[in-house]
C-alpha positions, 0 to 999 in steps of 0.5 A, spaced: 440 461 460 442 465 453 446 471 453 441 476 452 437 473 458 443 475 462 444 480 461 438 483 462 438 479 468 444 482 471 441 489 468 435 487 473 439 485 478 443 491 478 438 496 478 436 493 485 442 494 489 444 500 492 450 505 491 455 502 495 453 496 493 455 497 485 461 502 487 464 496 491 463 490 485 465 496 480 472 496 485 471 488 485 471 487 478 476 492 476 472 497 473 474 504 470 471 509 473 472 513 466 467 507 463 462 510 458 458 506 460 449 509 459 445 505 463 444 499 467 444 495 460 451 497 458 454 495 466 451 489 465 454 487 458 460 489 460 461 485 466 459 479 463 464 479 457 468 474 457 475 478 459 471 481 464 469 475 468 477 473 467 479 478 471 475 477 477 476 469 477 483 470 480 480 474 486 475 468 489 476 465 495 477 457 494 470 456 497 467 460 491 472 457 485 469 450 488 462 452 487 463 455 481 467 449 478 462 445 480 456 449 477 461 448 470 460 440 472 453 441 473 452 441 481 448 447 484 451 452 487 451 451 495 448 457 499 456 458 502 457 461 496 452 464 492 450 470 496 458 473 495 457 470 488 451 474 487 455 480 489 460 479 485 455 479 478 458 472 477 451 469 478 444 470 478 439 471 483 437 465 482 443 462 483 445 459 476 452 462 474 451 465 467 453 463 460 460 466 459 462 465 467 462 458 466 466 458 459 470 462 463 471 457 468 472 451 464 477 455 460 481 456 466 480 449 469 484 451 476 488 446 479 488 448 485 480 446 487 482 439 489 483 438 497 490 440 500 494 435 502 495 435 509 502 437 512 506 433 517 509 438 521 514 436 528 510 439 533 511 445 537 518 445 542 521 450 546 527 450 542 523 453 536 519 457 540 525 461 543 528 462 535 521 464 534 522 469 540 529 471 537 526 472 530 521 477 533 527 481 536 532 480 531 526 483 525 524 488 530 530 491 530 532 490 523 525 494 521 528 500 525 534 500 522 531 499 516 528 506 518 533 510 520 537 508 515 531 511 510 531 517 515 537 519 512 536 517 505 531 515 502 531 508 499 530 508 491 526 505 488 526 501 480 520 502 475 517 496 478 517 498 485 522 494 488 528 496 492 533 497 487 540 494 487 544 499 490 540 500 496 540 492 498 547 493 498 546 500 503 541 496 508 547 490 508 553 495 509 549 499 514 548 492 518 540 494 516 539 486 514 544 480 512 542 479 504 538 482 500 532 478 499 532 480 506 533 487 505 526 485 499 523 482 505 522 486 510 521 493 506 516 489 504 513 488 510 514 495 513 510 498 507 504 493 508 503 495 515 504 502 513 511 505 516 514 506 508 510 510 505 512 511 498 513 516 492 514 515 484 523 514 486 523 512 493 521 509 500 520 515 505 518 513 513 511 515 514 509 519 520 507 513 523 514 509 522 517 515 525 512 514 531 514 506 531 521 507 532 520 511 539 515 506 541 519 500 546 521 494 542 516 489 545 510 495 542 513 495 536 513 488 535 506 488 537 504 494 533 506 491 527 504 484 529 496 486 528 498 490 523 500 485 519 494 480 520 490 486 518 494 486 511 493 479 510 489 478 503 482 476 504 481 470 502 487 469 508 482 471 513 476 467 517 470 470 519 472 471 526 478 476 523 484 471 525 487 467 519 485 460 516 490 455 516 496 457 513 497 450 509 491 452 506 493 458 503 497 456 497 490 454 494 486 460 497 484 463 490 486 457 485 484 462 479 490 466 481 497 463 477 501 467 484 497 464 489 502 459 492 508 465 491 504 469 495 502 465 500 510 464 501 511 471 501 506 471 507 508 466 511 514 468 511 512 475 513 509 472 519 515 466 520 519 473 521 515 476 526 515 470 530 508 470 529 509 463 526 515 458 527 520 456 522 515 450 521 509 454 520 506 452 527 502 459 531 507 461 536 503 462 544 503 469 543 500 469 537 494 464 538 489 469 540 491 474 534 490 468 529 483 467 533 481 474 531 483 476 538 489 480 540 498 479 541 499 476 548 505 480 550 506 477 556 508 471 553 513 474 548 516 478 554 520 473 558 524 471 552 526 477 549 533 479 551 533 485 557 534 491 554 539 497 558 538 504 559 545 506 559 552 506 556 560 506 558 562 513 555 569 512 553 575 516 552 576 514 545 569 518 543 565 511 542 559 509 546 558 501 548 551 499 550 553 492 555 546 490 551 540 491 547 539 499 549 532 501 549 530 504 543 528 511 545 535 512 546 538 508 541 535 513 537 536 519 540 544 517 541 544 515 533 542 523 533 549 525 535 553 518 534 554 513 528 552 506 530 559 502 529 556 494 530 550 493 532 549 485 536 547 485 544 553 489 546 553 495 541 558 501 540 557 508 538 562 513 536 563 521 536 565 525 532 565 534 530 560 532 525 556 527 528 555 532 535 555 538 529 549 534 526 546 533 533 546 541 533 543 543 527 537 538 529 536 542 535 541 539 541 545 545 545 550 543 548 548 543 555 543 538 552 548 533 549 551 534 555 546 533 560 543 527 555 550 523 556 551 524 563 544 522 565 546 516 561 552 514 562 555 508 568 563 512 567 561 520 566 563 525 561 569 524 558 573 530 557 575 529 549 568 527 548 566 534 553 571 538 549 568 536 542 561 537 544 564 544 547 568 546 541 563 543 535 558 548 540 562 554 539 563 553 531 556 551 530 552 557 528 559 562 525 555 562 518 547 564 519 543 563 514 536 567 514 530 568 508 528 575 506 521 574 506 520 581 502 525 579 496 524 572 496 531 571 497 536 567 501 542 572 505 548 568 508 552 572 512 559 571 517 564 575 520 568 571 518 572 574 512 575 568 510 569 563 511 566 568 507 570 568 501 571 561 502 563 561 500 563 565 495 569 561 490 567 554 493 565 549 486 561 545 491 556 550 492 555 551 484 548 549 486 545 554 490 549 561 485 551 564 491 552 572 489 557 577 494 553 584 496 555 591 497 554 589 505 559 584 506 553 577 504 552 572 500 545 572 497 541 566 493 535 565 489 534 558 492 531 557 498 534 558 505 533 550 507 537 548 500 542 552 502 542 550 509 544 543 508 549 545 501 552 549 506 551 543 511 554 538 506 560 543 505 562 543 512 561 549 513 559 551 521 552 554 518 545 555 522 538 557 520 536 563 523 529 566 524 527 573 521 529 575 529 537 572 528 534 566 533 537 559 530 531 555 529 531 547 528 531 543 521 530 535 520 533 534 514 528 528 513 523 528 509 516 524 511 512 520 506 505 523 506 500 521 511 497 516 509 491 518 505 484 516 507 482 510 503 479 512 497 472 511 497 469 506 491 462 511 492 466 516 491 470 514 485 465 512 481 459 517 484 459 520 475 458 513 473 452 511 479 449 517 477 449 516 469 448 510 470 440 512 475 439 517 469 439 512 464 435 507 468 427 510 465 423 504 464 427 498 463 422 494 459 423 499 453 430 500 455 431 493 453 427 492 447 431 499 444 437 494 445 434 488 442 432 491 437 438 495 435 443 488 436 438 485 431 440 491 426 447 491 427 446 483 426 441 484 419 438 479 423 431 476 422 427 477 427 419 476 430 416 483 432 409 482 436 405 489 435 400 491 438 395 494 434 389 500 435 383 495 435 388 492 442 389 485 439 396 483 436 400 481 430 407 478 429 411 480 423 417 477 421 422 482 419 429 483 418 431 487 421 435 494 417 434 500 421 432 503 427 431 511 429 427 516 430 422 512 435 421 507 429 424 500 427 424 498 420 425 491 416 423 487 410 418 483 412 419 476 410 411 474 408 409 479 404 415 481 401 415 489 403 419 494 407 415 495 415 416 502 419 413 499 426 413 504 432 417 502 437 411 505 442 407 499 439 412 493 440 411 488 445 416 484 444 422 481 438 424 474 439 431 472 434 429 467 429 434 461 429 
């Protein structure tokens, strides 16, 4: 097939389908929205050029790389890939590939179409599916550590997206994770399946990390296992909506130079959430899920250690759970406690600033106390009970509050010395606290940056209300919800609707083309015009100009320069 034949071909087939149907090529192949593209024609060229093709090689499953291999060899495109081929403007309706696909595919000449060899793997044992078990404990742990930990902080990320050095380090110091490639790993894994959200610098919790973490570990697991399948490349995926084998991923998409890095990446991902054992074997409670189906918890649940509901509160402010604590109230008791270890038994320890945290985040002190007391196997402490009452009695001694008339932030106390203190403090730089006639500090910033300035600073601040009533502030700051999934039809409505506009009558549309390719080339051209008496005549031309409606050419035979109206040409054929 010529190149001019297919693209007009594919400039035909195109017209054919409908919005949707371009818009998802379009996102397929990488188009630009912003393309210039002027008509059906002009799509159909670029798709067909040859660093087009290239970059929608490495996106086709194994079975498509194979048809089309095999079409480069000279075998007919089998029916299993042809219809997804044509969908993707890499072959005709007909069938046959187009010119420059086949080029494109024997320059890239994977290595990976040939069969996978088969893997002999130790059958499954109950040993490996008890470690499979306490990695799916173990990880669903680490991920909710990974989470508080980005609740306080948000995790920092390096130009290329990653986590940066420094925040490895603060995963492993916190006890998030043991390595760093672990800490890669599992942030990786949070954000796929959507408990990261990101912004330009950082991992921040999304909303629905934050929901994740009030859930029971054995929710969590499952929440994420499916959401995991979900995430899995296509090409990973089997028409049932489970997965294929896993030995067959490295080759799942052989135009791809990364696909057996990817492919380790994943199976990793799912090794760690128990969904597969450390030899790759589909663990029982992940059978269904691979099938399409959902998780079998209750094949999960006896052999995830048991969790407790309470603690031992010790004289010597620390908190020790006797084994895993549920996790709604390990988050709670992380609110008003720092996590000192974390294994089956883990210890917590009070301190003023942790309670006076808790209190800024909305505890009272009956609350802490009730909280504790409904949780606790030795009672309240009394040096525990005396730092929650002290802190109680502190908090709130500096009020902060925004004027919503001047724009401007008031801090006030009765506390002359705490005043002054304020007003000099070199750490407080940031927020130009300026002293009034009333005996007051006021600031241009806004009330809750100097809330947590003052915070930072150790003074007993609290946010109050227009009415003098404390009201509540979470210092962390949530990823944006997840956006809604930006809709090809959507993105490229200005390019479908140019491209319709520009349709008109394709025959005439496409011998413009011709014509205008012919002029650029000064090639010699056969011109077939119909003439008034309805017969038709051939003039041999070389093709120099073209506008105004009309073609112009030196013809070869008579030695002349021809203007022929494009209204009466028929059709030009190039002359070798």
């Amino acid at each position: 097939m010529p190149e001019t034949s297919a693209q007009r071909a594919l400039a035909v087939s195109l017209s054919a389908r409908s919005d949707d149907e371009l818009a998802a090529l379009f996102a397929e192949r990488h188009v630009s929205p912003s393309s210039t593209w002027r008509d059906m024609f002009d799509a159909a060229e670029a798709l067909l050029e040859p660093a087009s093709v290239a970059r929608g090689l490495p996106a086709l499953s194994r079975v498509e790389a194979d048809a089309l291999v095999g079409a480069a060899a000279g075998t007919p495109v089998p029916a299993s890939a042809r219809e997804r081929l044509v969908t993707r403007a890499l072959v005709a309706d007909d069938g046959i590939p187009f010119p420059s696909v086949l080029d494109a595919v024997r320059e890239a000449s994977p290595e990976g179409s040939t069969d996978a060899e088969p893997l002999h793997r130790t059958p499954l044992t109950p040993e490996s599916v008890a470690a499979a078990s306490e990695a799916a404990f173990t990880n669903a742990a680490c991920v909710a550590d990974i989470l508080m930990q980005t609740l306080e902080a948000p995790l920092g990320r390096i130009g290329t997206g990653s986590l940066g050095a420094t925040e490895r380090r603060r995963l492993v110091d916190a006890g998030a994770v043991s390595t760093s490639a672990e800490a890669d790993l599992l942030v990786g894994l949070a954000a796929d399946v959507g408990l990261l959200g990101a912004n330009d610098r950082a991992w921040l919790v999304s909303p629905e990390g934050r929901e994740w973490l009030r859930l029971p570990t054995l929710d969590r697991w499952a929440h994420t296992a499916l959401a995991l399948r979900d995430a899995l490349p296509r090409v990973y995926r089997d028409d049932d909506g489970g997965w294929i084998p896993t030995e067959q991923w490295a080759q799942a998409t052989p135009f791809d130079a990364d696909s057996a890095e990817r492919a380790t990446l994943w199976i990793r991902r799912l090794v760690r959430w128990g969904l597969l054992d450390a030899a790759g074997h589909v663990t029982p409670w992940a059978e269904p899920l691979s099938h399409g189906g959902d998780v079998d918890t209750s094949a999960l649940r006896d052999l995830l250690p048991p969790e407790v509901d309470r603690v031992y509160l010790q004289n010597d402010l620390t908190a020790i759970a006797p084994g895993p604590l549920a996790p709604h109230l390990d988050v709670r008791l992380r609110a008003m406690a720092a996590r000192e270890s974390r294994a089956q038994a883990s210890s917590y320890r009070f301190s003023a600033a942790t309670i006076g945290a808790a209190i800024t985040s909305g505890e009272t002190a009956d609350s802490l106390r009730e909280f504790l007391t409904s949780i606790s196997l030795t009672g309240l402490p009394q040096p525990l009970a005396y730092v929650i009452e002290r802190t109680s009695a502190e908090h709130g001694r500096v009020r902060v509050a925004a004027d919503p008339e001047t724009q401007l932030t008031h801090v006030r106390t009765d506390d002359e010395t705490l005043l002054r203190s304020m007003e000099v403090d070199q750490s407080l730089r940031s927020i130009a606290l300026n002293r009034t006639d009333d005996d007051e500090l006021i600031s241009h910033v806004a009330a809750d940056v100097v809330f947590w300035a003052l915070t930072d600073a150790h003074y007993p601040a609290v946010a109050v209300d227009a009415d003098g009533n404390p009201r509540a502030l979470e210092r962390a700051k949530l990823a944006a919800g997840a956006p809604p999934s930006a809709d090809p039809l959507e993105i490229y409505a200005p390019l479908l609707q140019r491209l319709r506009a520009g349709a008109g009558d394709s025959d005439a549309a496409w011998l413009e083309r011709e014509l205008d390719q012919a002029v650029r080339a000064r090639a010699v051209v056969d011109v077939t015009v119909r003439l008034p008496d309805g017969s038709a005549r051939v003039f041999r031309l070389e093709a120099t100009g073209l506008g105004g409606g009309r073609l112009r050419g030196r013809d070869r035979g008579a030695d002349v320069e021809r203007t022929l109206p494009l209204s009466h040409i028929d059709g030009v054929a190039l002359v070798d």
